[in-house]
N, C-alpha and C positions, 0 to 999 in steps of 0.2 A: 861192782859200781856201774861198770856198761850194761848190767841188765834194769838198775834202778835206773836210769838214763833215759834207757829205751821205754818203761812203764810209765815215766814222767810224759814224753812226748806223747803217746799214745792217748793221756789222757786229756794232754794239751790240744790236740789234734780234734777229737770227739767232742769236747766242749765246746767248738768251735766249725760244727758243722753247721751247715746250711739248711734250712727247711726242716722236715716233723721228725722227733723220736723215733727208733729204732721199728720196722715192722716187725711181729713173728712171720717166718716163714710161711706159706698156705699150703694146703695138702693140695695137690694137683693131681690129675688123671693121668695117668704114663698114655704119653700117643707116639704113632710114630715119626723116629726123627727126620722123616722127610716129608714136608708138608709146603706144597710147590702150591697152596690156593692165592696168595697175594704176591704180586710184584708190585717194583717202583713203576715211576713213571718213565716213557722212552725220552734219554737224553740224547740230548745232538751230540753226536763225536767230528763229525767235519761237514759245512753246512754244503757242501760242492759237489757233484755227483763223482765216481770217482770213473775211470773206464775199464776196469778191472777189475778181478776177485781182492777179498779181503781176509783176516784173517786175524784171530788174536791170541793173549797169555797172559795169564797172572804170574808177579815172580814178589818172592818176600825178602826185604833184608831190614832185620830186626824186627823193629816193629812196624815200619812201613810197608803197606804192601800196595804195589803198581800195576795197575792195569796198561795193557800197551795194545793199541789197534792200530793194524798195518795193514794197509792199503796202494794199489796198483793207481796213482793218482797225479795226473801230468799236470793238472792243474796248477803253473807258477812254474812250468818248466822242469819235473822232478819224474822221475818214473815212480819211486816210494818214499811215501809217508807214513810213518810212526806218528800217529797220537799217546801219550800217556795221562793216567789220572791216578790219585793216591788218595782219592775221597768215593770209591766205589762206584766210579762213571759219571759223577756228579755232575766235573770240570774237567776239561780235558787241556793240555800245553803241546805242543809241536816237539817229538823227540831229536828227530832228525829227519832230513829228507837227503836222497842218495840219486844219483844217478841221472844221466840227463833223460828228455822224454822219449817213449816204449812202451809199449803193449805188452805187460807181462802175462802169461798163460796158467801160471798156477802160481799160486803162495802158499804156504804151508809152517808153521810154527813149531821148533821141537825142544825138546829141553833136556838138559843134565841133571845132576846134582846141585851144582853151585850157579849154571850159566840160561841164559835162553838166547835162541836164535829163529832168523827167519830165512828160509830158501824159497828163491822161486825163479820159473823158468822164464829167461828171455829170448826167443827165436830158438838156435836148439839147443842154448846152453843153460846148465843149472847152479845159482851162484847163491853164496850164504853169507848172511851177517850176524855178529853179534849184538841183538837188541841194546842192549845196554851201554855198549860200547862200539858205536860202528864207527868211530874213530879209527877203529885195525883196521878200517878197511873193508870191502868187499871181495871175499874168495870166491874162484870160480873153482868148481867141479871140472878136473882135469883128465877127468880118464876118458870120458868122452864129448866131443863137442857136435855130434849130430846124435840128439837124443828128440822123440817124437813128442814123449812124455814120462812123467817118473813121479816117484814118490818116496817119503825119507822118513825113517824113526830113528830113536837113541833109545840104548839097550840100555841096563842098569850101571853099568861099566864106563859109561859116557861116549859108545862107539857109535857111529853115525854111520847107518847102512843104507844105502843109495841103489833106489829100484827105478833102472830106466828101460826102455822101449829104443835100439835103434831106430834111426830116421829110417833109412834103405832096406834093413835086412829083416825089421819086424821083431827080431830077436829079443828077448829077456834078458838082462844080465843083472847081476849087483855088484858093487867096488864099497869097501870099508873105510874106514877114516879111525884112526885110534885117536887123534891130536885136534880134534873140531873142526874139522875140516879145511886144517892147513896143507896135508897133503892126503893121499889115497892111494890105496890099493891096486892092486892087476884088475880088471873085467872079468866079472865069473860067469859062463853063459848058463840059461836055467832050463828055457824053455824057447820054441818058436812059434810064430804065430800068434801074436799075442801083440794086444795095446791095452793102454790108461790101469796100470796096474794100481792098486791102491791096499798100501799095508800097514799095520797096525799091530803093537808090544802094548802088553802092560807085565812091568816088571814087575809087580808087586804080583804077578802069578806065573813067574818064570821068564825067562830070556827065552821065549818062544816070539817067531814072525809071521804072520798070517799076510797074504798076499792073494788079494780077487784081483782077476784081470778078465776079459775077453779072452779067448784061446781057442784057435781053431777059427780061425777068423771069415765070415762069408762077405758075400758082394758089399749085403747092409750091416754094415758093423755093429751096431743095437743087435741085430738077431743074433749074432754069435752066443755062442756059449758063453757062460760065466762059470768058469772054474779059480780052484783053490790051493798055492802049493804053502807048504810050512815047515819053518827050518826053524833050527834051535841052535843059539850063539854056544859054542864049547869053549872057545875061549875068545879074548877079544879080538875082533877081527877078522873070528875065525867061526863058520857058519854050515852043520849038518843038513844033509835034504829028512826029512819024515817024511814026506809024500805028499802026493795031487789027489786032491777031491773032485768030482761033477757038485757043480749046484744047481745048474737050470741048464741042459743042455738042449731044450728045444730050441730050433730056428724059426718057426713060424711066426711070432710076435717077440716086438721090440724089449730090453733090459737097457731101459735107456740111462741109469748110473745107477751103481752100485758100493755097498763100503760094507768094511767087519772093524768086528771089534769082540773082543774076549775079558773075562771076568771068571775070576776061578777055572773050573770044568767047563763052561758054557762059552761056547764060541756062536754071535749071532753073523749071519752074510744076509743083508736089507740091500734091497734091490724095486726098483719102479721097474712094472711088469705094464705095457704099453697094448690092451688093444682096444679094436674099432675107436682110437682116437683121445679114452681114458685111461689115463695113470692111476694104477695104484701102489701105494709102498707095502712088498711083500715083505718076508723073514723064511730064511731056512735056518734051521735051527740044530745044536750040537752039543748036548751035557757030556759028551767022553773025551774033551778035548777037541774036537776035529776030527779023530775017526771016523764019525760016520753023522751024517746030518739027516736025520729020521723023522726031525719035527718041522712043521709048517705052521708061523704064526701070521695073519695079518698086522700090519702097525696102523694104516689108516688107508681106508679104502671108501669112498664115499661116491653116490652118483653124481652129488651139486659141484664136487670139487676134484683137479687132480692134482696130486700128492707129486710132487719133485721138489729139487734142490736138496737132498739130504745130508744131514750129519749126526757124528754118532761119538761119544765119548762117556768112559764108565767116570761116574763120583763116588769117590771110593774103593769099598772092598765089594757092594752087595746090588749096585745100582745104575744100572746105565741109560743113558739120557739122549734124545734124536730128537732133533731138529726138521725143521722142513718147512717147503711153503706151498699152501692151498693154494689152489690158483680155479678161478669159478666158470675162468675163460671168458667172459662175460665181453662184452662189446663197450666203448666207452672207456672214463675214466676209475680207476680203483679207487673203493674204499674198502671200509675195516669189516665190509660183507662180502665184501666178491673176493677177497684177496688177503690172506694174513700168515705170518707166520705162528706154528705152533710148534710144542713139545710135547711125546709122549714119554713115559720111563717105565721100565721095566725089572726084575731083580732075577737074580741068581736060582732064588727058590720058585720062581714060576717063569722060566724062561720066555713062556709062549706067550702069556696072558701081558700084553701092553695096555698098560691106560688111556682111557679115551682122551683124545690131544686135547691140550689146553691153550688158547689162544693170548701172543702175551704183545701183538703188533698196535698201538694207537695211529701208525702211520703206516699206510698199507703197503708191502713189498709191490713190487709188479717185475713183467718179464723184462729178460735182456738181452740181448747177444753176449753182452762183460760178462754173464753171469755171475750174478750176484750174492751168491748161495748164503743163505745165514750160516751163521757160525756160532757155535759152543765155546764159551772159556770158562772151563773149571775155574772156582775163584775160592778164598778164604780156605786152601788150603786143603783145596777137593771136599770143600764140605757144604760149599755153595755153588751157581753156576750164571754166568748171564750168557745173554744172544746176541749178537749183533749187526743189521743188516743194510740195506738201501731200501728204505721207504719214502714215500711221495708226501712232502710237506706242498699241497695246493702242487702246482705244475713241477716243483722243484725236488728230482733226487737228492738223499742225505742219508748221511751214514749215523744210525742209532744204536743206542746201548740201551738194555733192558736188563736190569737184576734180578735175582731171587735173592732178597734179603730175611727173607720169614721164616729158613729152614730152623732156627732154635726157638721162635715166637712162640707165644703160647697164650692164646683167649681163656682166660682165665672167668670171666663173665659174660653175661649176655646184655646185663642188667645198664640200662644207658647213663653213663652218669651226670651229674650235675651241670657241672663243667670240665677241664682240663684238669688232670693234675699228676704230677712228677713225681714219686714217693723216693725215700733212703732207700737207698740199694740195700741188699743184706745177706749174707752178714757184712759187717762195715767195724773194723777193719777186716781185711780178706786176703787172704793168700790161697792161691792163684785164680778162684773163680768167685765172682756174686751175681747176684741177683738184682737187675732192673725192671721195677714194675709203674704203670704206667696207666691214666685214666683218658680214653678219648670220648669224649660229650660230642663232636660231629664227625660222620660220615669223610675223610680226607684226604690228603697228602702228609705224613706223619715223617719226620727226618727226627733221628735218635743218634745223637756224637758223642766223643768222647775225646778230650781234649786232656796235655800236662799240662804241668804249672806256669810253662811259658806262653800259652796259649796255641799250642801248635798242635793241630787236630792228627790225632793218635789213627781213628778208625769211624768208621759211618755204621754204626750198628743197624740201621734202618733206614731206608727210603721209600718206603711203598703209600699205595693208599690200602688206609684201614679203616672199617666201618666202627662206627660207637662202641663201645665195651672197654673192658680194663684186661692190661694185656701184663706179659712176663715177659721177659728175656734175661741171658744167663750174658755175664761177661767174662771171658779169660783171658788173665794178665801175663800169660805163660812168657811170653818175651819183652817182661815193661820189666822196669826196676821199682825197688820201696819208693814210694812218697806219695803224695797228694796230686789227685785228677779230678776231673771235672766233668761230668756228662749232663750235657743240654737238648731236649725238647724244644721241637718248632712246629705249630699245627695251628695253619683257620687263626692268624695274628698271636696266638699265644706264644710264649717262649719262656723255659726255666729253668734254673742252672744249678744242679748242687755238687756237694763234693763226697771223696769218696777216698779212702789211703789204703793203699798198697801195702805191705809191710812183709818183704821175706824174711 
């Protein structure tokens, strides 16, 4: 009887769809799943300049997923500001703001399994919050309070291992946190000699630590050495040495900032290599883990532009993504020629070979003492990614958000159509994934949602601009429940709404 029920509804349901008859499915070309040509547009995330670095995180719970930009911003009397958005950077609301006004010196974002937080240094202490909940309170980092500089990851385990630089004695240490940073560890010394360490896990290729630092330190801190030490979490808490690498130990020209990051076997260390006055972004390169770094890639080296502010984060299992900003030096005020932020990416199977940057700034970064460095946040699940930085609206610093919403798109046509038009998803009914396809008649700004039955907006399947053509995209209900949703089109005055049911 509950299966006649269920076949009743079903048919109730479909009778009473919206808009044209069922498509057949279309044969499509397999390309690849990462196809970074179209972004949205830059939205504003706070129209004020901030005076400090920034910094973000995607965190999912159910089916909402929240974007959070954290920011070093006195503005209103606050040293940090959290912006959040649940509509892919669209809109942004005030999460919380903490702490009276301060100059914070680094920010940095990390995550667990279930939690995200943010740490960042004030004078020479380093204190954590939990995004979500900074109601607990703001924890300070206890094992030392004259730190120069440091840097923080979480292993797979949820331990938080804390890489600092004494203020006095130069020294390297690390202290652990099994509890999120409610309490800490003894100081474990590593290394001397040494500042601005900068390390980097990804657990999904072991509980291995990678740590660039300066070491061997000379008069000009830039010319030192950039070396490598790596340790492997044995259990939690608890942290073996594997050893120190050379990366660049010439002193004669500047390594004015450096970062790594790892993926599978391939460990890359990206470093701005400084002479007679131009930056370029180098790569030494390592497919055996970190044993031994044999390979030299360029990322972006150009005569019109120099290459700094770097960032580096993998999507995924096969993919890693850097950030940076061209800067033209130019005299005068910035626009989207002299000055832009880009991305290059790279994969696992060609470690060396990075793609030529792709420019994704409508408002042009420019320099700062705050240093402003764009930022990477993984989004949808490490399966998307946006940027986000301090670019010049007319006179005015503001902190922007730019997506990639296009990685599952799919131009299915060249052929320009008619007008606009919104087809039946398919298949319809669908369990857990269909198919949205879509006609755009102008060159524009295209937003694709999808809303439940109450009208409360599920997820932003698109926000970019897209040139003429008829286009695909795939949706997965993996975390909705059965019933009835809704996904609407907005493009150049048009707008179209139909429906679409769920049924586990």
């Amino acid at each position: 009887m509950k299966h006649f029920f269920i076949f009743l509804f079903v048919l109730f349901c479909i009778s009473n769809l919206i808009g044209q008859p069922l498509d057949n499915p279309q044969v499509i070309t397999s390309q690849s799943p990462f196809n970074f040509s179209m972004w949205g547009n830059d939205n504003e995330v706070r129209n004020l300049t901030p005076i400090g670095p920034i910094d973000g995180i995607e965190m999912q719970r159910g089916s909402v997923k929240s974007t959070y930009v954290l920011m070093n911003d006195t503005n209103g009397g606050y040293m940090i500001r959290c912006y959040k958005s649940t509509n892919g950077g669209i809109n942004w609301s005030t999460q919380f703001a903490t702490l009276s006004d301060g100059k914070a010196k680094q920010l940095k974002t990390l995550r667990t399994s279930d939690s995200i937080y943010l740490s960042f240094q004030y004078e020479k202490v380093v204190y954590i919050i939990n995004i979500e909940n900074a109601g607990l309170g703001v924890r300070q980092f206890s094992t030392s309070l004259n730190i120069r500089n440091y840097d923080i990851v979480a292993t797979s385990t949820g331990t938080f291992y804390m890489y600092y630089v004494d203020f006095t004695s130069a020294q390297l240490y690390y202290a652990s946190s099994t509890n999120f940073g409610k309490t800490w560890g003894s100081a474990n010394s590593i290394v001397g000699s040494v500042s601005t360490p900068k390390a980097y896990t990804n657990s999904s290729s072991g509980d291995t630590i990678f740590v660039a630092m300066y070491q061997g330190l000379q008069q000009d801190t830039l010319k030192s050495p950039v070396k490598l030490v790596m340790q492997r979490q044995t259990s939690p808490g608890t942290l073996s040495l594997i050893g120190y690498r050379d990366i660049d130990t010439n002193t004669s020209y500047m390594k004015t900032e450096f970062t790594v990051a790892k993926m599978a076997n391939v460990v890359w260390v990206l470093y701005c290599q400084s002479i007679s006055g131009d930056i370029d972004l180098l790569c030494k390169v390592s497919t055996n883990s970190g044993f031994t770094f044999s390979l030299n890639a360029t990322v972006a080296a150009t005569n019109k532009y120099s290459e700094y502010w770097i960032d580096a984060k993998h999507l995924g299992n096969l993919t890693l993504l850097v950030s940076l900003y061209q800067d033209s030096l130019q005299s005068g005020t910035a626009n989207n020629t002299t000055d832009r932020v880009v991305f290059s990416t790279v994969t696992t199977a060609n470690p060396t070979s990075f793609a030529t940057v792709f420019p994704i700034s409508d408002h042009p970064p420019y320099w700062s003492s705050a240093s402003f460095r764009p930022r990477i946040i993984p989004t949808n699940n490490n399966t998307n990614f946006a940027i986000i930085w301090v670019g010049k609206d007319g006179s005015t610093g503001k902190v922007y958000f730019d997506g990639s919403y296009s990685i599952n798109i799919r131009k299915i046509s060249e052929v320009v159509p008619g007008k606009f038009l919104l087809y039946q998803n398919y298949p319809n009914p669908f369990n857990p994934k269909t198919n949205i396809k879509f006609d755009v008649a102008k060159t524009g700004n295209v937003s694709l949602m999808v809303y439940d039955i109450k009208g409360n907006e599920i997820t932003t399947l698109i926000n970019s601009k897209l040139s003429s053509g008829t286009y695909e995209i795939p949706f997965n209900s993996d975390n909705l429940s059965s019933g009835i949703y809704f996904y609407k089109l907005i493009s150049d005055g048009f707008s179209e709404t139909k429906k679409m049911i769920l049924i586990k």
